[in-house]
C-alpha positions as a Markdown table, in Angstrom:
| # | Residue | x | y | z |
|---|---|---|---|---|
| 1 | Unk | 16.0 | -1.4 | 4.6 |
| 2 | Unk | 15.0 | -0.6 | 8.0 |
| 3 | Unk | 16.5 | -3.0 | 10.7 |
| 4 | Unk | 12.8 | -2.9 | 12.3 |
| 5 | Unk | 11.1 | -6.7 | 11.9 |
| 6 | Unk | 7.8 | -5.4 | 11.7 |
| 7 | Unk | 8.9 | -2.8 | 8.6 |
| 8 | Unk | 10.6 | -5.8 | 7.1 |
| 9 | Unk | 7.8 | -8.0 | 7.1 |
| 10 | Unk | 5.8 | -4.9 | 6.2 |
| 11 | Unk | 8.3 | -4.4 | 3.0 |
| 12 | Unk | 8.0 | -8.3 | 2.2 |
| 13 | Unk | 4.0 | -8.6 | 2.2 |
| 14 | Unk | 3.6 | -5.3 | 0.0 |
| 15 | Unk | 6.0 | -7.0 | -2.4 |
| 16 | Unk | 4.5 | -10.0 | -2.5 |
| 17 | Unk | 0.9 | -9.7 | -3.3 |
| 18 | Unk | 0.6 | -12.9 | -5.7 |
| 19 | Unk | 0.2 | -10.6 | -8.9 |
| 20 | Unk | 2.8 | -8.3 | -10.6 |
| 21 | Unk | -0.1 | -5.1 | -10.6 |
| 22 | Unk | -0.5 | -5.1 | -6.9 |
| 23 | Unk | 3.3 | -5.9 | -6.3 |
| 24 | Unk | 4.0 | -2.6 | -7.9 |
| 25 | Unk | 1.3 | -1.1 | -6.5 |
| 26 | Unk | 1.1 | -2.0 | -2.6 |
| 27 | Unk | 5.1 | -2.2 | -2.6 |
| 28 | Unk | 5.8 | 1.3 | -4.6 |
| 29 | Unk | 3.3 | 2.5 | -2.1 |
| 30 | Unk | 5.5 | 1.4 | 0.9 |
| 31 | Unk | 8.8 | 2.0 | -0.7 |
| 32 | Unk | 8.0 | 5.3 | -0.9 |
| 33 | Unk | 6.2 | 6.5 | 2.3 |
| 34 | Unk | 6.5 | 4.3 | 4.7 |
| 35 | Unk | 10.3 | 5.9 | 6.3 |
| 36 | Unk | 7.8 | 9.0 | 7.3 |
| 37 | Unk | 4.9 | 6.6 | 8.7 |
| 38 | Unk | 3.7 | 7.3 | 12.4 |
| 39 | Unk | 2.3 | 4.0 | 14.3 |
| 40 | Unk | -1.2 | 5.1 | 13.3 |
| 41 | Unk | -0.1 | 5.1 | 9.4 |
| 42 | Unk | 1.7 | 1.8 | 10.3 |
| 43 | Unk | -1.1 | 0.4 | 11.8 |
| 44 | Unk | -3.3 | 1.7 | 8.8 |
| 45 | Unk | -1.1 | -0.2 | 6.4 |
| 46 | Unk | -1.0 | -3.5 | 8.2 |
| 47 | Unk | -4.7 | -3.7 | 8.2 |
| 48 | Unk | -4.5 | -2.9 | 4.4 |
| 49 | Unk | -2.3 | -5.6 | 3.6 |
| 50 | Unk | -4.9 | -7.9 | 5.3 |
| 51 | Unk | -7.2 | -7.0 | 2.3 |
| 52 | Unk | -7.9 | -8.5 | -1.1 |
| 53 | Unk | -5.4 | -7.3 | -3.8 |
| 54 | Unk | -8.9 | -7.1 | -6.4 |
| 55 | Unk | -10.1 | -4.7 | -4.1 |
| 56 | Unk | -7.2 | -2.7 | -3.6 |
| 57 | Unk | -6.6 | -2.6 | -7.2 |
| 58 | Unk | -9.9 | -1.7 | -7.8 |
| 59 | Unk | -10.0 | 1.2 | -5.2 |
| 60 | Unk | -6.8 | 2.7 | -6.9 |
| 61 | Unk | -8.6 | 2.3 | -10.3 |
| 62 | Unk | -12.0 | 3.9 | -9.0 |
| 63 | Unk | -14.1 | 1.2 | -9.7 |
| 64 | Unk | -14.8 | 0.6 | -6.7 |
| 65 | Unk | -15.7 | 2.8 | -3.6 |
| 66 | Unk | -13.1 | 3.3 | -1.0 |
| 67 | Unk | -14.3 | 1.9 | 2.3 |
| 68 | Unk | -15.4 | 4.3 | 5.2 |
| 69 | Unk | -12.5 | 2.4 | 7.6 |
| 70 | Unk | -9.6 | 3.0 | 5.1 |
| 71 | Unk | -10.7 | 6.9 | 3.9 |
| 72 | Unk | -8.6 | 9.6 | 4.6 |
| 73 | Unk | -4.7 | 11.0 | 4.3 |
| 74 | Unk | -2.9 | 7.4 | 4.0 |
| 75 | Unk | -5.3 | 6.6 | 1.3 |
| 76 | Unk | -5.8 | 9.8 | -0.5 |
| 77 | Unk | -1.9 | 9.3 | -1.0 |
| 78 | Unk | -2.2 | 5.8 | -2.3 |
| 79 | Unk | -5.0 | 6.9 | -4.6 |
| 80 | Unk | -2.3 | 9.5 | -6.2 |
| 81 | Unk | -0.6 | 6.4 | -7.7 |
| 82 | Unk | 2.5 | 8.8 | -8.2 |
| 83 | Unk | 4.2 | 6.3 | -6.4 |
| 84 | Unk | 4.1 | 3.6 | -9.7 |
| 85 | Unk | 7.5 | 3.8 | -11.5 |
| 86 | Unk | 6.7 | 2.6 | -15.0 |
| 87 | Unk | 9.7 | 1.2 | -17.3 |
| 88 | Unk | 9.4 | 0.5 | -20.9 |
C-alpha cells in the first residue's frame, strides 16, 4: 500500500462503507485504479466517499441517475463494475 497518508485513508474509507456491497464496491473500485489517479481523480474520489453508500450503490445499479457533479471518465469507469471480484 502506498506510503501516502491521504491514499491510506483513502484505501481505509473505501473499505469501510458500513455494508459488505459497497465495501466491495467503493474498495474494488480504489484497489484497482487509484495507483494511476491524477489529483483531480483523487480529489474526485474523496468527494465521492463523502456520499451516501445507497446512492452510490444505486448509481452503479442504474436506478438512479448519476449526478451532473460526479459524470464523466472516473465514473464511467466505476459504472463498468469490472472492478467486483466475485468468489463463490
Amino acid at each position: 500500500m502506498n506510503e501516502d497518508p491521504r491514499m491510506r485513508r483513502l484505501h481505509f474509507r473505501a473499505w469501510h462503507r458500513g455494508t459488505r456491497e459497497a465495501d466491495y464496491t467503493v474498495g474494488g473500485f480504489f484497489d484497482r485504479y487509484h495507483a494511476q489517479w491524477s489529483d483531480e481523480e483523487i480529489a474526485w474520489f474523496e468527494r465521492f466517499m463523502d456520499e451516501q453508500d445507497a446512492d452510490i450503490m444505486a448509481w452503479a445499479l442504474g436506478t438512479l441517475p448519476v449526478p451532473e457533479d460526479y459524470a464523466g471518465p472516473m465514473m464511467d469507469r466505476f459504472l463498468k463494475l469490472d472492478f467486483v471480484r466475485i468468489e463463490n
